[in-house]
C-alpha positions, 0 to 999 in steps of 0.5 A: 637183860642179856648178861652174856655180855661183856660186863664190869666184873671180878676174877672168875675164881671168886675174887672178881664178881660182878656188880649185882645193880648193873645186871639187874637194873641198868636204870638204876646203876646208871641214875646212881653214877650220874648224881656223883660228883667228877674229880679230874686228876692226873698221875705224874712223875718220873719215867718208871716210877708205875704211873700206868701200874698205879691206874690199871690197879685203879681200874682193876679195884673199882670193878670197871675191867670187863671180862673180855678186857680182863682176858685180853690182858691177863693174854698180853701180860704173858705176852709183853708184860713186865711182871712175869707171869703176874698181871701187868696193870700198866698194860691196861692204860699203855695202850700204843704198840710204841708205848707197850715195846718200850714200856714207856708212856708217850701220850695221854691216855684218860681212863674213867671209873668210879666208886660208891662216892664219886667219878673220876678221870685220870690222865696218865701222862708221860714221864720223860723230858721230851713229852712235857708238852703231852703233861701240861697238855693233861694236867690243864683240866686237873683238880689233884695230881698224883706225884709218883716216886719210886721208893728206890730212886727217891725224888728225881729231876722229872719229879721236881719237873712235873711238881712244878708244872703242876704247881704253874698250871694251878693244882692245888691238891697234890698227892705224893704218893711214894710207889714200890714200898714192896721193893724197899721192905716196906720200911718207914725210914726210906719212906720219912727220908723221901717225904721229908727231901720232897717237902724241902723242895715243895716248899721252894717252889710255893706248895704249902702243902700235899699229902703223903702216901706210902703205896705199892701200885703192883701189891696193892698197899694202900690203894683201895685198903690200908695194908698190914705190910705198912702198920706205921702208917695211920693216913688215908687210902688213896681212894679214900682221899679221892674221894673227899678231897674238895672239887674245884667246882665247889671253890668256884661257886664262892668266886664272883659270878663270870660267864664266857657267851658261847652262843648266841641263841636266837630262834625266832624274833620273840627270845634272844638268849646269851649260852655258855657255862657258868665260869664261877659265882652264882647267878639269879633273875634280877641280879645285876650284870656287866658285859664286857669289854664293851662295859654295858650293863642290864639285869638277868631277866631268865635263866632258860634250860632244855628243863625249863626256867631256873630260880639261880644257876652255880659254876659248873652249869650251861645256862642261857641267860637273857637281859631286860634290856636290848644290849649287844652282847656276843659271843666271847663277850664275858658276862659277869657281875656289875659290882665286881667285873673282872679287867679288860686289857690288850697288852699282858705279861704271861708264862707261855708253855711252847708245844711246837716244833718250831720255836717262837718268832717273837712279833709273829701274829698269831691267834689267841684263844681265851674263854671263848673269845678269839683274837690276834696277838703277838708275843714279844721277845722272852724276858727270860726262860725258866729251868724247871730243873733248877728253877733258874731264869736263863736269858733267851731270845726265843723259846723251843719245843717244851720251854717255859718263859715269861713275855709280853703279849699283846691283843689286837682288841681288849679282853677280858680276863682275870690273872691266873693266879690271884695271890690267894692260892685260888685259880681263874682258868677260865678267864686267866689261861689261853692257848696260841695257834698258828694262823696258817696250820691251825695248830696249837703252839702254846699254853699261856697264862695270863700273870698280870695287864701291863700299866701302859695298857691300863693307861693308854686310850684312844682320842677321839679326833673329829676330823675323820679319814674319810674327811681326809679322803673326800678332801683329796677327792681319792680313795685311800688304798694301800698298794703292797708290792711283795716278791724276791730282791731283785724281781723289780718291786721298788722300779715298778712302784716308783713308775706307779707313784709317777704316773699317779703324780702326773695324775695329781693323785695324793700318794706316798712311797715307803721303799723297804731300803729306805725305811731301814735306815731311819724307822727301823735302822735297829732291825736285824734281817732274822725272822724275828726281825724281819716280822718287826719290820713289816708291823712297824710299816703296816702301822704307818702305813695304816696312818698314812692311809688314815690320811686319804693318802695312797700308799705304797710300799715295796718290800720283800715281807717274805711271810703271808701271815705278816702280810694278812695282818697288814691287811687286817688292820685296814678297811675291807678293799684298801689293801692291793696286794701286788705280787711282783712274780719273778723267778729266782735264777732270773732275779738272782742273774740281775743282783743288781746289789750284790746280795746274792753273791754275798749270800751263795758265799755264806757271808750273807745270812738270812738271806730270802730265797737262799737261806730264808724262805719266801711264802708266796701270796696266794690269791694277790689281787694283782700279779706281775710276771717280769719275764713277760711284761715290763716294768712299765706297762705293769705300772700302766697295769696297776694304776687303772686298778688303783682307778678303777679299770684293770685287769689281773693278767696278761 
């Protein structure tokens, strides 16, 4: 072996060796570390409080630096460093120029080492306000959290802000480790007085309990071995108790048995497998199961892995399990067991972390990932925000970049999931947490937990009703569709859907105009013109539209609905090729030179707000079905246009 090459190793005076099984046999140093369990932690806390100090110290101790790393940093300490001449071990996780110039953390930085005992990965994450997002965003695969407090400041409002995120987020297992003793003598006053401050708050916000350390992450007091500057404390090292404190994984394998389908694996006609990894519980061949929303039930007939056939699978493992009987199953479907299935609903109550930039538009569709299952939702209107600060619950109406609240979301279709926390001090991550994303940027915009289904979801089902929509259809000899004429105010949408209604008329077609105006003063008269209500707006009609069509009925409806993601959802919720979207395309001067109401007027002198085109943006469709130009065809040879698409002859364009 070429042992020229760079390698884990000590300082080259003595101090730093080499771990001797890593050059002399690779294979063996390899299979040691892979029959370790992992613990996942986070180091939290206020801004210099020496979270990256406390890591780079980690890395340094566990004999995971190699030499050129070694070099290199021993190169920037000099250079950029904040200790002088001495090593600077935050420069190890600190890794962007942003973060080294200002001495700050900004992003996430995961660093793995190891011991003689086990694995592990931290998650250094930023201790300012304004990175909360960059916290949570490490803290969600966390087993323990690292709480830093420099024994100068003692507990600090970021201190109080992050043990509450860790607290919401589910870690169980919280270290408080009181940093800087070095800078404080250490003396055990100080120490006892910062301990006992953050148990009184600990204690407010439900953390029953933590353990304490008094460390120095720049010394070394108490990292890896207890230290002669602290001889009044009798506890364990920090590594000590990484090292023992129960996994996660462990308390997950006593829970009932879930299992998220990932995939369906189907390589050839014989075999049909469900893939995924085991959530929780213990599964075996012929134990009962239930899949679920849809509720069938079978028994495990195998347990198929790369390695062959398993006599019982634990949560933690990738299975493919298969069924004794052909039930469908696929994937986001959750597999769990017969006697105790987790619940199924599509309307929750949940804290929401919001990670965007934008804030929330409440009725907004987005899509709604949990487990492996994806399907869209809406968040309503906040019940209330949460000052982590203070703990106080503050009215709003939405929620902006880093804000923690609590609203009701509704799903299109059930899920099934599991609170996130059941009461018990125990969490269900898998199937009680999920993240929201915009439909149109596939961004992330949230972290959600689920806190408990509301009744009327619970209470409410579907009729069966006998009379069906196509028997509605067959008996007014027409095909239902939905004819949704969108563009600015005053490009001409409600004079042309109400010539296509005549002329539909005259043909003895069954139809129904819903005029944006109109509906405003009776369905939706408690509307306002904001974002937020202009996306309510445009539900509320999709779903009577949507009935209307159920009727055989061709609808049509003449509305601004500036948003293509509202428009989409309309779309959704009918058969493929019911929904015509009909782009009355008219430019903004020339609409606005009409303003046959007045509007614009009213908005360009700013007593108008919100206004679409002015102040409000418009989303154009992309690909209509359908496009009107009403600087180059008229009002009626577009309706002439529309209706022989609606019967079958037509043509998109001029």
């Amino acid at each position: 072996m070429d042992t020229s090459s760079p390698s884990p190793s000590r300082k080259r005076e003595g101090s730093y060796v080499t771990d001797a099984l890593i050059a002399s046999d690779i294979d063996a140093y390899l299979h040691s570390h892979a029959h370790k369990s992992l613990l996942r932690f986070i180091t939290c806390g206020s801004v210099d409080d020496g979270k990256s100090t406390l890591i780079g110290r980690l890395l340094y101790d566990s004999k995971t630096i190699f030499e050129d790393q070694l070099e290199a940093l021993e190169a920037d300490s000099k250079r950029v460093g904040t200790q002088g001449q001495n090593i600077d071990f935050a420069l190890l996780v600190d890794g962007l120029a942003a973060e080294r110039e200002q001495g700050i953390t900004i992003d996430v930085a995961y660093r793995f080492f190891s011991t003689e005992k086990r694995k592990f990965i931290v998650a250094d994450t930023p201790g300012h306000e304004q990175y909360t997002r960059n916290m949570v965003t490490g803290a969600s695969t966390a087993d323990l959290a690292v709480i830093l407090i420099d024994a100068r400041k003692g507990v600090l409002t970021q201190t109080r802000r992050h043990s509450y995120l860790c607290h919401l987020i589910g870690i169980r297992h919280l270290v408080l480790a009181v940093n800087k003793m070095d800078l404080v003598g250490y003396d055990q006053p100080t120490y006892d007085a910062i301990v006992a401050d953050y148990a009184a708050f600990a204690e407010s916000i439900g953390i029953a309990a933590f353990t304490a350390l008094p460390i120095s992450g720049f010394a070394g007091d108490n990292i890896t071995t207890l230290s002669p500057n602290t001889p009044w404390y009798a506890g364990p090292t920090l590594i000590e108790h990484l090292e023992t404190v129960p996994l996660e994984v462990e308390a997950e394998q006593a829970k009932p048995f879930r299992m998220a389908v990932q995939w369906v694996n189907r390589p050839n006609l014989d075999f049909r497998g469900f893939a995924g990894m085991i959530a929780s519980g213990r599964v075996a061949p012929g134990d009962k199961i239930r899949v679920l929303p849809s509720g069938r039930t079978s028994s495990i007939e195998r347990i198929v892995t790369a390695d062959g056939d398993l006599p019982h699978a634990v949560a933690g493992q990738s299975v493919t399990l298969t069924f004794a009987d052909e039930i469908d199953c696929s994937r986001g479907d959750v597999i769990a067991a017969a006697g105790s299935p987790p619940q199924t609903a599509d309307q929750f109550e949940a804290t929401i972390v919001w990670m965007a930039e934008e804030p929330l538009l409440p009725g907004r569709a987005l899509w709604l990932k949990s487990a492996t299952r994806t399907v869209s939702a809406t968040v309503q209107a906040p019940k209330h925000a949460v000052d982590v600060n203070t703990m106080a619950k503050l009215s709003v109406k939405t929620l902006g970049l880093n804000d923690i609240g609590v609203a009701e979301v509704y799903t299109d279709r059930d899920i099934a999931f599991e609170p996130y926390a059941d009461g018990h001090d125990s969490i269900n991550k898998e199937l009680g947490g999920f993240i929201l994303i915009d439909k149109i940027t596939n961004a992330t915009v949230a972290a959600g937990m689920i806190n408990f289904a509301l009744r009327r979801s619970q209470n409410v089902h579907w009729q069966a009703i006998d009379i069906t929509r196509e028997a509605h259809a067959r008996i007014k000899g027409q095909n239902p569709k939905l004819l949704w004429f969108t563009g600015l105010s005053g490009s001409g949408k409600s004079t042309i859907a109400n010539l296509v209604e005549k002329k539909l008329h005259a043909l003895g077609r069954h139809s129904f105009l819903l005029d944006g105006d109109n509906i405003r003063h009776g369905l939706n008269k408690d509307l306002d013109f904001s974002d937020a209500g202009r996306i309510e707006n445009i539900r509320r009609v999709g779903e009577v539209a949507k009935l209307m069509t159920d009727a055989g009925l061709i609808v049509l409806t003449a509305f601004i609905s500036p948003f293509r993601v509202e428009r989409a959802l309309v779309r959704n919720m009918l058969p493929a090729g019911e929904f015509i979207e009909v782009f009355v395309d008219t430019p903004l001067d020339v609409a606005e030179a009409r303003d046959v109401k007045g509007l614009y007027a009213k908005a360009r002198s700013g007593t108008l707000k919100n206004f679409t085109g002015i102040d409000s943006p418009y989303e154009a469709p992309v690909t209509p079905e359908i496009r009107i130009d009403t600087t180059r065809e008229s009002p009626e040879a577009a309706a002439e246009r529309i209706v022989e698409h609606v019967m079958g002859v037509w043509s998109y364009d001029l």
